[in-house]
PDB file of N, CA, C and O in Angstrom:
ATOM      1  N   UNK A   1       0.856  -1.176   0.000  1.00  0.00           N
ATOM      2  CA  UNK A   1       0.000   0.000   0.000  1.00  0.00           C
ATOM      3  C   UNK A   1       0.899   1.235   0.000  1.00  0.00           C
ATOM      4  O   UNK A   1       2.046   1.136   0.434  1.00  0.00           O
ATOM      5  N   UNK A   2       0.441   2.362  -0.455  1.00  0.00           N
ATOM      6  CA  UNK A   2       1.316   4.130  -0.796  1.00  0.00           C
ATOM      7  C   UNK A   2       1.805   3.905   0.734  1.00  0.00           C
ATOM      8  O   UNK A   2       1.440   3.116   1.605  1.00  0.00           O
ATOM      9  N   UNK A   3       2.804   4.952   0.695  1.00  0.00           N
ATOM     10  CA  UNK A   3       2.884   5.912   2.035  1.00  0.00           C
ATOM     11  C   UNK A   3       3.123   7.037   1.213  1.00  0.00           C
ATOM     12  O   UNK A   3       3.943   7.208   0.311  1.00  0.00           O
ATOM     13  N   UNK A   4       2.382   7.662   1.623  1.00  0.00           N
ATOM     14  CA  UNK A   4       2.616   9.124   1.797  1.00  0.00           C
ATOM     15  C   UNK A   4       2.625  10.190   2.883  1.00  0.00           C
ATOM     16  O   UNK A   4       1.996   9.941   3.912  1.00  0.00           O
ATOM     17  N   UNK A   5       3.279  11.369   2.770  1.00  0.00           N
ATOM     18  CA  UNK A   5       4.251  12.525   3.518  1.00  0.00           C
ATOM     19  C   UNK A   5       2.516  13.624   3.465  1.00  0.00           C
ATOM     20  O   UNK A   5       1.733  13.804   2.532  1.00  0.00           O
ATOM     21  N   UNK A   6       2.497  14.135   4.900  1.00  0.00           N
ATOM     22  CA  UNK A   6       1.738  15.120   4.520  1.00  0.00           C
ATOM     23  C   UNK A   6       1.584  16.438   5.008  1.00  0.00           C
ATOM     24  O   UNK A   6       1.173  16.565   6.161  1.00  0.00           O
ATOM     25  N   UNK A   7       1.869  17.545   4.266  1.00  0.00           N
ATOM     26  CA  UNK A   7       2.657  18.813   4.430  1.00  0.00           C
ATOM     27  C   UNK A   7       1.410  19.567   5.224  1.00  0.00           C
ATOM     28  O   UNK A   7       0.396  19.740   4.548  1.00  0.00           O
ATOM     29  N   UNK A   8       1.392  20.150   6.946  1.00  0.00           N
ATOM     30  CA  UNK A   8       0.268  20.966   7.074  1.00  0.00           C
ATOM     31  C   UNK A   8       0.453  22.236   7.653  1.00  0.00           C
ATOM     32  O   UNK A   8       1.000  22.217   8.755  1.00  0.00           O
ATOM     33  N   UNK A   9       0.105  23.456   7.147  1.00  0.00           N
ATOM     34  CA  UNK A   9       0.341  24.175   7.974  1.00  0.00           C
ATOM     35  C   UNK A   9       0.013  24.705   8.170  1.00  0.00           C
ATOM     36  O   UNK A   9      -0.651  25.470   7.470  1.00  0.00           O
ATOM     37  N   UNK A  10       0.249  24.753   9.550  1.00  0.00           N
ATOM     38  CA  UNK A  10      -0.294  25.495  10.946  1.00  0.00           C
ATOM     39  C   UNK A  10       0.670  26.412  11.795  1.00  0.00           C
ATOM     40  O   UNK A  10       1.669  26.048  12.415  1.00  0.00           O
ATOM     41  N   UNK A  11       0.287  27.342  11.713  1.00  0.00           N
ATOM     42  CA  UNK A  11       0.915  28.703  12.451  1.00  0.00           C
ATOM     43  C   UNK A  11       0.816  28.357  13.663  1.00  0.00           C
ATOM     44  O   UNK A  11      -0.242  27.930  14.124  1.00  0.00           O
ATOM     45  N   UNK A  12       2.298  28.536  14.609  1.00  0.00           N
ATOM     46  CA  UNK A  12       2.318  28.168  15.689  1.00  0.00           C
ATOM     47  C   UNK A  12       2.128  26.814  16.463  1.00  0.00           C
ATOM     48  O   UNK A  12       1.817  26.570  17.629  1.00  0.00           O
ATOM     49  N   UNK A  13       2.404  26.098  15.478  1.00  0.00           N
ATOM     50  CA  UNK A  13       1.909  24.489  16.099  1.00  0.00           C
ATOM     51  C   UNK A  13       3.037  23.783  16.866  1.00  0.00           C
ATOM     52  O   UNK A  13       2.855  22.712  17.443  1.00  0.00           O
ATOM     53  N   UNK A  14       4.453  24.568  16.840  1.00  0.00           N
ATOM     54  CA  UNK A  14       5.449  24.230  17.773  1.00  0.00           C
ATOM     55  C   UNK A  14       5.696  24.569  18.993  1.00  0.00           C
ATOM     56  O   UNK A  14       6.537  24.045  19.723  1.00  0.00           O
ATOM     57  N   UNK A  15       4.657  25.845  19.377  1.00  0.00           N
ATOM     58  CA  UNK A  15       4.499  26.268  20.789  1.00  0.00           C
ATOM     59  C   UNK A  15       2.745  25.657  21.084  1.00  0.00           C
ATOM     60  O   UNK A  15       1.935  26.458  21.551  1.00  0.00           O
ATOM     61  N   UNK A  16       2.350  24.355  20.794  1.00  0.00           N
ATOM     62  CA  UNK A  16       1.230  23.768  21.418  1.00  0.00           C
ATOM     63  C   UNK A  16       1.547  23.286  22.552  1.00  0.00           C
ATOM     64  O   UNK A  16       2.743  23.241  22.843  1.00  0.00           O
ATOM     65  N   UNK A  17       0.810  22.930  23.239  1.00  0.00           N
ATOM     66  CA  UNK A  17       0.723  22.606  24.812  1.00  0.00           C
ATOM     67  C   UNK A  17       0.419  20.878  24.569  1.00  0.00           C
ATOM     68  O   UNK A  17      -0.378  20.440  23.740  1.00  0.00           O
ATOM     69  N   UNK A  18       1.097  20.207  25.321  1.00  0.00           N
ATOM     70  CA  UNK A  18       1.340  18.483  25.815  1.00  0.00           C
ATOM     71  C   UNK A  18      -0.430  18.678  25.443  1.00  0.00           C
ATOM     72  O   UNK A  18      -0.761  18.011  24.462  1.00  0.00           O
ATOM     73  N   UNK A  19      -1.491  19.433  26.046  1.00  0.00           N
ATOM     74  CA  UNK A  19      -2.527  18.838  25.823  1.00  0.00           C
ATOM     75  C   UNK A  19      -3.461  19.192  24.572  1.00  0.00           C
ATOM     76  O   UNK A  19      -4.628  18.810  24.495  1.00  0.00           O
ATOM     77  N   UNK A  20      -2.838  19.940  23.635  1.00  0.00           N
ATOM     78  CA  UNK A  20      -3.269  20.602  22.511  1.00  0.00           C
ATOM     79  C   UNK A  20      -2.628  19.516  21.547  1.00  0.00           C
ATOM     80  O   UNK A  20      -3.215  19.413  20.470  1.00  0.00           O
ATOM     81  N   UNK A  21      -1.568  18.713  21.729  1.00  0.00           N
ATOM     82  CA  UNK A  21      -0.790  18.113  20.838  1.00  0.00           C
ATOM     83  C   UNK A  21      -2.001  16.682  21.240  1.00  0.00           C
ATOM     84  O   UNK A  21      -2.682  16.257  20.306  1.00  0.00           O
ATOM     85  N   UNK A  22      -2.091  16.330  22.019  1.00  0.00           N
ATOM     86  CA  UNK A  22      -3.506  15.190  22.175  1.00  0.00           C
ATOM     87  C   UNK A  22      -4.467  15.638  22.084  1.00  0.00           C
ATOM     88  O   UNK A  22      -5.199  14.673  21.867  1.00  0.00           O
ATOM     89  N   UNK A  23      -5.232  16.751  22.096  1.00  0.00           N
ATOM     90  CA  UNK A  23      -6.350  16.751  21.607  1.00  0.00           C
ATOM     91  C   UNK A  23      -6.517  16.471  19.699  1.00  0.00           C
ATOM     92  O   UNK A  23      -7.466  15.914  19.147  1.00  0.00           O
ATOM     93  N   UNK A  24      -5.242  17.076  19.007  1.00  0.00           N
ATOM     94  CA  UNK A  24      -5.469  16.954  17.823  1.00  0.00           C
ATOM     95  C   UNK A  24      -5.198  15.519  17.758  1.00  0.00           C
ATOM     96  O   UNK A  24      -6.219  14.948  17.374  1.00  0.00           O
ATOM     97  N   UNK A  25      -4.169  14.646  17.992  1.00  0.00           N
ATOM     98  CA  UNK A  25      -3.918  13.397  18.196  1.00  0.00           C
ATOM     99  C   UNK A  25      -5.371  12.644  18.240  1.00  0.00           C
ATOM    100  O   UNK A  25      -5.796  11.692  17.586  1.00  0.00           O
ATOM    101  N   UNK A  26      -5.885  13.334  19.125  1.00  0.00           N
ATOM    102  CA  UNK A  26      -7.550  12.070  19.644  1.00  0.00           C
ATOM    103  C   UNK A  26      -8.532  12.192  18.286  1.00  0.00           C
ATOM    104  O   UNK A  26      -9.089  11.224  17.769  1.00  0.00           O
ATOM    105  N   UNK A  27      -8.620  13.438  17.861  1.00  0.00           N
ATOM    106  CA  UNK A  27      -9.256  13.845  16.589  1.00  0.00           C
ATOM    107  C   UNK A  27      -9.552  13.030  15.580  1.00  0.00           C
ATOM    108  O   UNK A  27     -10.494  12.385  15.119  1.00  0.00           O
ATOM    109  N   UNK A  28      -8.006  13.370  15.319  1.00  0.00           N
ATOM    110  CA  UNK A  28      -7.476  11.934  14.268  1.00  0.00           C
ATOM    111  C   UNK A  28      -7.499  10.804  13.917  1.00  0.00           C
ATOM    112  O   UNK A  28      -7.599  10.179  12.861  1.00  0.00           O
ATOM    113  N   UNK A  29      -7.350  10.540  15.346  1.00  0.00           N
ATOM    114  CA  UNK A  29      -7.472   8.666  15.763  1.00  0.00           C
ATOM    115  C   UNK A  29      -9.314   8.210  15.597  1.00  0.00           C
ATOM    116  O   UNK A  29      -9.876   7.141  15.359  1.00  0.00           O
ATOM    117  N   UNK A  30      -9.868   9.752  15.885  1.00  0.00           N
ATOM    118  CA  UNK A  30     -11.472   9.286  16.184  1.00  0.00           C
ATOM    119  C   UNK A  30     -11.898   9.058  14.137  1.00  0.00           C
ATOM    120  O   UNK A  30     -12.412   8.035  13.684  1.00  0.00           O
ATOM    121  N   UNK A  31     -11.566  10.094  13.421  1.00  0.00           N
ATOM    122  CA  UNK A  31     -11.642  10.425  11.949  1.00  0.00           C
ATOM    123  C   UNK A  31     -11.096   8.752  11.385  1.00  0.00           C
ATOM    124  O   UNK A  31     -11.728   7.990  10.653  1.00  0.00           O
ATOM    125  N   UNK A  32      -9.963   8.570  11.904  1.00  0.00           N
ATOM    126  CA  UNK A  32      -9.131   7.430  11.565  1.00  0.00           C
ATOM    127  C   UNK A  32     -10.265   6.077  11.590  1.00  0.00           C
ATOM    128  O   UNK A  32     -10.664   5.423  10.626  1.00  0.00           O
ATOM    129  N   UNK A  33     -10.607   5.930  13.017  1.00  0.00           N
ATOM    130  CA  UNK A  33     -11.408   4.970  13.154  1.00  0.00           C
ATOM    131  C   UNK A  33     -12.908   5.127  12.287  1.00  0.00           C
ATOM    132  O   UNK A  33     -13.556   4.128  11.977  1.00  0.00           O
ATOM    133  N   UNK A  34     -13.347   6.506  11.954  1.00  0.00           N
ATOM    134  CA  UNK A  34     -14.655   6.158  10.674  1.00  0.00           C
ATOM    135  C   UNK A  34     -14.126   5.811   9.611  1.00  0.00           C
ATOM    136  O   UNK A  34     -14.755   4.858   9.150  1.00  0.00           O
ATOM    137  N   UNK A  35     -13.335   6.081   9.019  1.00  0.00           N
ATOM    138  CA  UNK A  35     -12.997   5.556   7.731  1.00  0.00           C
ATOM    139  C   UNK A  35     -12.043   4.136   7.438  1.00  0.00           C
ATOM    140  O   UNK A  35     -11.509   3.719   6.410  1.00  0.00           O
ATOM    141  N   UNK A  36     -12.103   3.550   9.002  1.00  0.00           N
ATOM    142  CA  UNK A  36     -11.619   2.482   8.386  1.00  0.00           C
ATOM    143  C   UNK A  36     -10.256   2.077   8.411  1.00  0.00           C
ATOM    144  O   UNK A  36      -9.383   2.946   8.412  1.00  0.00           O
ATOM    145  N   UNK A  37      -9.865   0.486   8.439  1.00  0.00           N
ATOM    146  CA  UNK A  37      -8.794   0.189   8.668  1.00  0.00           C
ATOM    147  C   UNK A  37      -7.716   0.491   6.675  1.00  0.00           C
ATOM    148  O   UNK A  37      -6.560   0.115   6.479  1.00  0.00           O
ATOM    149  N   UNK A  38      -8.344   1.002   5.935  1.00  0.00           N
ATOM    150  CA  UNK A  38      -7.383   1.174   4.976  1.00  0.00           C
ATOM    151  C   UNK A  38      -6.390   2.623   5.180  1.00  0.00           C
ATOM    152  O   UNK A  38      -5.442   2.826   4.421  1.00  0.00           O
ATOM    153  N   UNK A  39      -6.731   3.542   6.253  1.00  0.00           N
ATOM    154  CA  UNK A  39      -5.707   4.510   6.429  1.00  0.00           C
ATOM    155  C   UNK A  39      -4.965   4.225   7.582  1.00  0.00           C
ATOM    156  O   UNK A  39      -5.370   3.532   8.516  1.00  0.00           O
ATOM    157  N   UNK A  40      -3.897   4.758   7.504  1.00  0.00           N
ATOM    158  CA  UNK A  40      -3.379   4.382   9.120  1.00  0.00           C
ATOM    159  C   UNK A  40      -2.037   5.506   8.613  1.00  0.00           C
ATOM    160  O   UNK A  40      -1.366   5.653   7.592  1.00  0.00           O
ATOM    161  N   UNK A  41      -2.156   6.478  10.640  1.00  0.00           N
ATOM    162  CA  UNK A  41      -1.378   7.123  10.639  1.00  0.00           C
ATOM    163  C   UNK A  41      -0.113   6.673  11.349  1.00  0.00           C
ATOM    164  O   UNK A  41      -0.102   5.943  12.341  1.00  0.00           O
ATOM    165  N   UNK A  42       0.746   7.082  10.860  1.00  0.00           N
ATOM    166  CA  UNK A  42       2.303   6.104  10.874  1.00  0.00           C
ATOM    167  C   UNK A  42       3.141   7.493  11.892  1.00  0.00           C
ATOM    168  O   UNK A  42       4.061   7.091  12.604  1.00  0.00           O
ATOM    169  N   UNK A  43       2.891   8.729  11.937  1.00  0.00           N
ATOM    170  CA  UNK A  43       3.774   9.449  12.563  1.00  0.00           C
ATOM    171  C   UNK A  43       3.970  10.709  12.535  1.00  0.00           C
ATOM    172  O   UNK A  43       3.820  10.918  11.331  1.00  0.00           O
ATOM    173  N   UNK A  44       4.267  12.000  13.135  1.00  0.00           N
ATOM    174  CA  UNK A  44       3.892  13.353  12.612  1.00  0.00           C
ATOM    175  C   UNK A  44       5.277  14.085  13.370  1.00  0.00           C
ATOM    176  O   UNK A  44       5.556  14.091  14.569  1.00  0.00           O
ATOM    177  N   UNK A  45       5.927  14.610  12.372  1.00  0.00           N
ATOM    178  CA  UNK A  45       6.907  15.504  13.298  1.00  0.00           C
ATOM    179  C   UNK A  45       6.670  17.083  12.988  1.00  0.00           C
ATOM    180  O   UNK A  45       6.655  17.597  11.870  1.00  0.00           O
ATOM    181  N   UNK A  46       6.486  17.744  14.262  1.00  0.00           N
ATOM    182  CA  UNK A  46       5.917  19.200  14.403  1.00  0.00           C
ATOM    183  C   UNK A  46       7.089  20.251  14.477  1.00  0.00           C
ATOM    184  O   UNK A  46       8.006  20.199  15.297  1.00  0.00           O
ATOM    185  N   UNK A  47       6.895  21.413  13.301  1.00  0.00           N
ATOM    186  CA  UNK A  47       7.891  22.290  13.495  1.00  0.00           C
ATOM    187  C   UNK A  47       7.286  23.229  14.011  1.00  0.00           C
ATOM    188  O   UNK A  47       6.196  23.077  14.563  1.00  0.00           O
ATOM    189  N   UNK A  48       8.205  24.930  13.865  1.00  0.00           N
ATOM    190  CA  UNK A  48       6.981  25.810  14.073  1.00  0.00           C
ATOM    191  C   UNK A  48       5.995  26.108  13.471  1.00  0.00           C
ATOM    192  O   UNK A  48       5.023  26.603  14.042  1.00  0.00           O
ATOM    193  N   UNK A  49       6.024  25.931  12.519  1.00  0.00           N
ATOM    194  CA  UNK A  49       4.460  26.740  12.235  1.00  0.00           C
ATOM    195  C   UNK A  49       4.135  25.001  11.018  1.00  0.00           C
ATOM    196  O   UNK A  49       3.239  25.130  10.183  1.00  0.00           O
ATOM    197  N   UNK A  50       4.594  24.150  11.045  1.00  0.00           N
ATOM    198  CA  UNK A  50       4.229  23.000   9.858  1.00  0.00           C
ATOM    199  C   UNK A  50       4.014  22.024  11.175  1.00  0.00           C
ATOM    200  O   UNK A  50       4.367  22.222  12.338  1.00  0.00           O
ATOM    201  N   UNK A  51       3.217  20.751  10.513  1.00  0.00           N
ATOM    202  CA  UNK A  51       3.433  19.466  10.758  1.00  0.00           C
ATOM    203  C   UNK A  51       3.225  18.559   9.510  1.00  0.00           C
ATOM    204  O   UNK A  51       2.364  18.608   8.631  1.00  0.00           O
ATOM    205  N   UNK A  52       4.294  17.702   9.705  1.00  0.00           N
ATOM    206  CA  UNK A  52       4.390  16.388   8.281  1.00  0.00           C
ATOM    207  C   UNK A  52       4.289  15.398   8.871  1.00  0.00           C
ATOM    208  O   UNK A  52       5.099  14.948   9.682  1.00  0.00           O
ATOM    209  N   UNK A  53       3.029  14.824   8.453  1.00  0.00           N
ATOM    210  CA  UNK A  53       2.615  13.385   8.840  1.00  0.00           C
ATOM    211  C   UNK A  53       2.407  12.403   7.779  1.00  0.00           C
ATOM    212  O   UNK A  53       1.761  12.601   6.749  1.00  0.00           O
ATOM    213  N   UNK A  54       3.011  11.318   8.118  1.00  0.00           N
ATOM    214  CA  UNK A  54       3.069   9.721   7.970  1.00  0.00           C
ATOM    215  C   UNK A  54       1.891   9.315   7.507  1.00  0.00           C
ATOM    216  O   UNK A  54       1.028   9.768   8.258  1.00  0.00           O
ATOM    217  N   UNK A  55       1.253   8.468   6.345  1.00  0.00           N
ATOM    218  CA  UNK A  55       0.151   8.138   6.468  1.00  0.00           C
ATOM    219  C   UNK A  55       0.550   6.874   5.342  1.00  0.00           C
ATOM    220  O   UNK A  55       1.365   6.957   4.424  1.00  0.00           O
ATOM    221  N   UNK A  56      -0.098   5.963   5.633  1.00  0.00           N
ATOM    222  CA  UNK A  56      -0.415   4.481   4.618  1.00  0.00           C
ATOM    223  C   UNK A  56      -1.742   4.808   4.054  1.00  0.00           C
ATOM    224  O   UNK A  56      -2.448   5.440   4.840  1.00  0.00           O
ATOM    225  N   UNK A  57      -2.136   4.615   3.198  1.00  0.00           N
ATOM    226  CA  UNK A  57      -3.275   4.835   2.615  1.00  0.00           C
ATOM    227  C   UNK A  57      -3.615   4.469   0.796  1.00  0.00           C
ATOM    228  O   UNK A  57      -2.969   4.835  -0.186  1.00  0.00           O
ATOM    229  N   UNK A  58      -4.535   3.849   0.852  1.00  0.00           N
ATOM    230  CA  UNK A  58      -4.565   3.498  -0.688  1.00  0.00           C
ATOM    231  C   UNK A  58      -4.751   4.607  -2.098  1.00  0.00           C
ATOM    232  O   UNK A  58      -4.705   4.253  -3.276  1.00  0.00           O
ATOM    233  N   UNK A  59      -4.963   5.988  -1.598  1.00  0.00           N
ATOM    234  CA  UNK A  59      -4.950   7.278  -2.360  1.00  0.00           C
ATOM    235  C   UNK A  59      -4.803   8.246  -1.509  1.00  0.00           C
ATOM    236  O   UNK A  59      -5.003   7.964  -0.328  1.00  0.00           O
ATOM    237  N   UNK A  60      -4.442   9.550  -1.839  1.00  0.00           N
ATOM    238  CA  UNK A  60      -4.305  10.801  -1.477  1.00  0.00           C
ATOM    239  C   UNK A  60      -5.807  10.940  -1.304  1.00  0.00           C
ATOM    240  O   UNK A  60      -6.195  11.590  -0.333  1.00  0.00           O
ATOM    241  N   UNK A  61      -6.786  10.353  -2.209  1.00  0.00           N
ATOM    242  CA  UNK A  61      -8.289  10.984  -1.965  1.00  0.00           C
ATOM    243  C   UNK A  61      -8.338  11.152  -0.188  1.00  0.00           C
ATOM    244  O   UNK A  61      -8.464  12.133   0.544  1.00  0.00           O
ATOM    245  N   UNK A  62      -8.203   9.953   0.023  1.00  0.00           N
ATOM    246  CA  UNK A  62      -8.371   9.358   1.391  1.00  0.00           C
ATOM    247  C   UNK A  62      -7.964   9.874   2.663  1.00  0.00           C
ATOM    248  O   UNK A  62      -8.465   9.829   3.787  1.00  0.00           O
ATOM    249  N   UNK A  63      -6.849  10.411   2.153  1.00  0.00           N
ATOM    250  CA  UNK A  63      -6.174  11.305   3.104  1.00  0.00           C
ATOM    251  C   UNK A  63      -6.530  12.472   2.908  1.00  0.00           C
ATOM    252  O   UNK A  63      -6.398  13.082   3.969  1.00  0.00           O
ATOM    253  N   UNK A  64      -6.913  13.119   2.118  1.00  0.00           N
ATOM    254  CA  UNK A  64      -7.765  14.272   1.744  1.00  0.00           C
ATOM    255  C   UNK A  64      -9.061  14.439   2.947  1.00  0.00           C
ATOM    256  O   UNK A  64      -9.145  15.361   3.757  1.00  0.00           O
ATOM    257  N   UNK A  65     -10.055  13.235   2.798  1.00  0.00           N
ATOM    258  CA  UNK A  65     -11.178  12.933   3.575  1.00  0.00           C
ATOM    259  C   UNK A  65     -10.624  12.862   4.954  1.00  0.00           C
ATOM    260  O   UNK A  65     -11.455  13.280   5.759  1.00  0.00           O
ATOM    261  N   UNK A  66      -9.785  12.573   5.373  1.00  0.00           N
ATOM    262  CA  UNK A  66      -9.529  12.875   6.761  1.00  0.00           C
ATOM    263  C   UNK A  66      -8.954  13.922   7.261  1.00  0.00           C
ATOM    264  O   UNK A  66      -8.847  14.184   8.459  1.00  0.00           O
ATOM    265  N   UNK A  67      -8.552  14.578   6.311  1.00  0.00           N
ATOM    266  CA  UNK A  67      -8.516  16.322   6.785  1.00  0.00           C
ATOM    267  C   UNK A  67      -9.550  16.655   6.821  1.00  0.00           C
ATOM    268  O   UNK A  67      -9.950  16.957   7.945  1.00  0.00           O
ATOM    269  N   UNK A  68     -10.455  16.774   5.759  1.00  0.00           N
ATOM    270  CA  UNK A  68     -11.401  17.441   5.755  1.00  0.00           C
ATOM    271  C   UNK A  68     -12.349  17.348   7.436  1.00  0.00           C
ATOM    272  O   UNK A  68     -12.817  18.247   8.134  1.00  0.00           O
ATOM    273  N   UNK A  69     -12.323  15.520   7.642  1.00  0.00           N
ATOM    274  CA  UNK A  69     -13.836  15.475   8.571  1.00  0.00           C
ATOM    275  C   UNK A  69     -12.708  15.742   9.865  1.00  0.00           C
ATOM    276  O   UNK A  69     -13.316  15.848  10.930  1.00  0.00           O
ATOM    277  N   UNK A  70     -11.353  15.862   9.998  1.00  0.00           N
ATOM    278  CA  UNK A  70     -10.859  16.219  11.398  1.00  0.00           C
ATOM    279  C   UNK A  70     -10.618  17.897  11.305  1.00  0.00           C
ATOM    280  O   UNK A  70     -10.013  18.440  12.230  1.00  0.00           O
ATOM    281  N   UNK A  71     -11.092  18.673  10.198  1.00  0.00           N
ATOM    282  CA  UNK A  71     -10.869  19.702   9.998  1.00  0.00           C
ATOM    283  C   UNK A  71      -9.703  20.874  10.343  1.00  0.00           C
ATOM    284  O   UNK A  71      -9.666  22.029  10.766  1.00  0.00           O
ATOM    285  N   UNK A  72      -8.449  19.446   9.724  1.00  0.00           N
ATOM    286  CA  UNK A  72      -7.280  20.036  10.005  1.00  0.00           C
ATOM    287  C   UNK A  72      -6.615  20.175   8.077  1.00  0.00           C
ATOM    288  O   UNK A  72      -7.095  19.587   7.108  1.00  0.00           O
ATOM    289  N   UNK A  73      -5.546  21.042   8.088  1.00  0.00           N
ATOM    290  CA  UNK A  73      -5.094  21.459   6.816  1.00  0.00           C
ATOM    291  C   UNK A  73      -4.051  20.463   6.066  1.00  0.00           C
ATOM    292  O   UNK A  73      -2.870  20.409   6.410  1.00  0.00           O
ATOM    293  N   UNK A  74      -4.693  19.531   4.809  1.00  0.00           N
ATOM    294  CA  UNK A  74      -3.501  19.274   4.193  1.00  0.00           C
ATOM    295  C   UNK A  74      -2.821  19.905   3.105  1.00  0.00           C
ATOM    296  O   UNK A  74      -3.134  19.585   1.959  1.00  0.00           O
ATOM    297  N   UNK A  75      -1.966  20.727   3.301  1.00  0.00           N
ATOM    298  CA  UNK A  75      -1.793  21.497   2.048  1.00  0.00           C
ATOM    299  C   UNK A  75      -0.898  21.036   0.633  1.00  0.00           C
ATOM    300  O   UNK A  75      -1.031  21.343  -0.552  1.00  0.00           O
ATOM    301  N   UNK A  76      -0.094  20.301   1.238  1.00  0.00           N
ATOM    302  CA  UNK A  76       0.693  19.215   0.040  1.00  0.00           C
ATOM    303  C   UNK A  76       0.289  17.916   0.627  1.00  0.00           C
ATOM    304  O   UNK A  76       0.098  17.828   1.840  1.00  0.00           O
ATOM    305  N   UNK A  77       0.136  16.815  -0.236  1.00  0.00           N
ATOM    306  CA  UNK A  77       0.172  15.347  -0.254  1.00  0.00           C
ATOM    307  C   UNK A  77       1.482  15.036  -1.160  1.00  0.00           C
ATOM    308  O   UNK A  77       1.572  15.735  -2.168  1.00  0.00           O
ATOM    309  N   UNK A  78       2.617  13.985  -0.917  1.00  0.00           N
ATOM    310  CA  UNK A  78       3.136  13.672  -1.928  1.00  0.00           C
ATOM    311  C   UNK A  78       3.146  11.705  -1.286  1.00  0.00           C
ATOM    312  O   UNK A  78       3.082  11.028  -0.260  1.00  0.00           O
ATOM    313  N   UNK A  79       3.260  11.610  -2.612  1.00  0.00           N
ATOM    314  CA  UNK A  79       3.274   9.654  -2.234  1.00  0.00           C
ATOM    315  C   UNK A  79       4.832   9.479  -2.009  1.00  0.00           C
ATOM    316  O   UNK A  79       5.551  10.008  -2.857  1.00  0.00           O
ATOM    317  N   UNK A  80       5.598   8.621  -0.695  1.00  0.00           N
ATOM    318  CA  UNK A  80       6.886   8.420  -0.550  1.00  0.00           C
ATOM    319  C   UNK A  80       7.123   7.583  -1.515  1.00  0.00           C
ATOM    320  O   UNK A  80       6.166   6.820  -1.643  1.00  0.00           O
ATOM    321  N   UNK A  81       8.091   7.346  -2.366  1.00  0.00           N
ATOM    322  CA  UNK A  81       8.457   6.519  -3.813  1.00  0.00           C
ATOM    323  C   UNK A  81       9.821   5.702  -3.263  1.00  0.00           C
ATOM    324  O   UNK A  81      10.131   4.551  -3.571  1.00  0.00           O
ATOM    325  N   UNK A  82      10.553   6.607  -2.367  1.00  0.00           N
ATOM    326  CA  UNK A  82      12.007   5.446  -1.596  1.00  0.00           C
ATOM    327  C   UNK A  82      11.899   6.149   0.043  1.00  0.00           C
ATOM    328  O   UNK A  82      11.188   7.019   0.547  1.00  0.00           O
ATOM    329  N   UNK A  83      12.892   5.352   0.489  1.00  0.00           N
ATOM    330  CA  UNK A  83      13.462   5.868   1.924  1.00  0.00           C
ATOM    331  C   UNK A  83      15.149   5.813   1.705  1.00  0.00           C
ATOM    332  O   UNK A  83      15.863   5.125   0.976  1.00  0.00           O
ATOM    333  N   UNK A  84      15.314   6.447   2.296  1.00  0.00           N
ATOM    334  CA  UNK A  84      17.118   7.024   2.834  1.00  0.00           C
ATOM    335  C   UNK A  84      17.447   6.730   3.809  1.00  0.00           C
ATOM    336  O   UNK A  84      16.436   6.608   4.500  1.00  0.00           O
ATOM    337  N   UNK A  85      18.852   6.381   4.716  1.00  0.00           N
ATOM    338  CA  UNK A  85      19.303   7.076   5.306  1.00  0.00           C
ATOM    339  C   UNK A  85      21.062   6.863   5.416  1.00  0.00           C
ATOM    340  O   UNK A  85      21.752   6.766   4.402  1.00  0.00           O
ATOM    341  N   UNK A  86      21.519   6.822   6.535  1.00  0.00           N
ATOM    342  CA  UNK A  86      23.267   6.824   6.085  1.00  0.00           C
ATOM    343  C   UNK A  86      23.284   5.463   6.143  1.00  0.00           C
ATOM    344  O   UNK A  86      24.446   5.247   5.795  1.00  0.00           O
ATOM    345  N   UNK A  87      22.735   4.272   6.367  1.00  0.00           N
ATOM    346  CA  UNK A  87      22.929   3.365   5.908  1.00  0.00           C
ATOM    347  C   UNK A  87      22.684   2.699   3.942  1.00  0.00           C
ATOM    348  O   UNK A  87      22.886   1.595   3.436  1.00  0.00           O
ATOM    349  N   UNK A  88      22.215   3.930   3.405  1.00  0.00           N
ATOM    350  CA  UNK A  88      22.159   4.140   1.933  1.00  0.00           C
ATOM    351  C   UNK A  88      23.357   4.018   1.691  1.00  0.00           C
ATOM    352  O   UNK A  88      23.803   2.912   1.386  1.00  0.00           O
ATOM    353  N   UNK A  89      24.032   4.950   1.757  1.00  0.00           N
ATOM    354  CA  UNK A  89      25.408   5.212   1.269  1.00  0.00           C
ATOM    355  C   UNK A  89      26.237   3.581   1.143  1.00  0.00           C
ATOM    356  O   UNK A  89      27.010   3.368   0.210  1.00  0.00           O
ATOM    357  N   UNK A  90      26.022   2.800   1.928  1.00  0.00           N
ATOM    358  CA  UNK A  90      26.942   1.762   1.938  1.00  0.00           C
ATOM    359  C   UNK A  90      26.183   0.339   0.547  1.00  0.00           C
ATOM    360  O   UNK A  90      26.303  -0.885   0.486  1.00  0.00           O
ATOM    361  N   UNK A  91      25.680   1.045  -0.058  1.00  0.00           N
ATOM    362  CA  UNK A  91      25.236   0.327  -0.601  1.00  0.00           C
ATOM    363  C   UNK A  91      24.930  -1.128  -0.872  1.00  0.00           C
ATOM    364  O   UNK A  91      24.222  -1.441  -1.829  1.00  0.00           O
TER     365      UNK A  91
END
């Protein structure tokens, strides 16, 4: 199944509070659970004002629909095509 990267942004989302970072967390998980075991969120790392999250999913539609009904912003989708890291290099 895809993975895809997903670009969101949000102004100020690196000064959220331990309980602002779970409330959007619970959101998600609740959105997650209507639509089903074909999406699944894999991971989100928060800058200041972005978050890029992890997602398995059989289309971008899909991940689209779960922004929408958790009424949070996806502003880029891209599908991951490889992974990296310094264990690349050694080919």
């Amino acid at each position: 199944m895809p993975k895809f990267v997903v670009e969101r942004d949000i102004p100020g989302a690196g000064a959220w509070t331990p309980a602002q970072r779970q409330a959007a967390a619970r959101k998600s998980r609740e959105v997650l659970s209507e639509l089903g075991p074909q999406i699944q969120w894999v991971e989100s790392h928060v800058t200041d004002d972005k978050l890029y999250c992890v997602y398995i999913a059989p289309s971008a539609d899909l991940i689209r629909e779960h922004a929408v009904r958790g009424g949070f912003p996806a502003n880029r989708i891209a599908e991951i095509r490889a992974a990296m890291d310094p264990t690349t290099a050694e080919g």
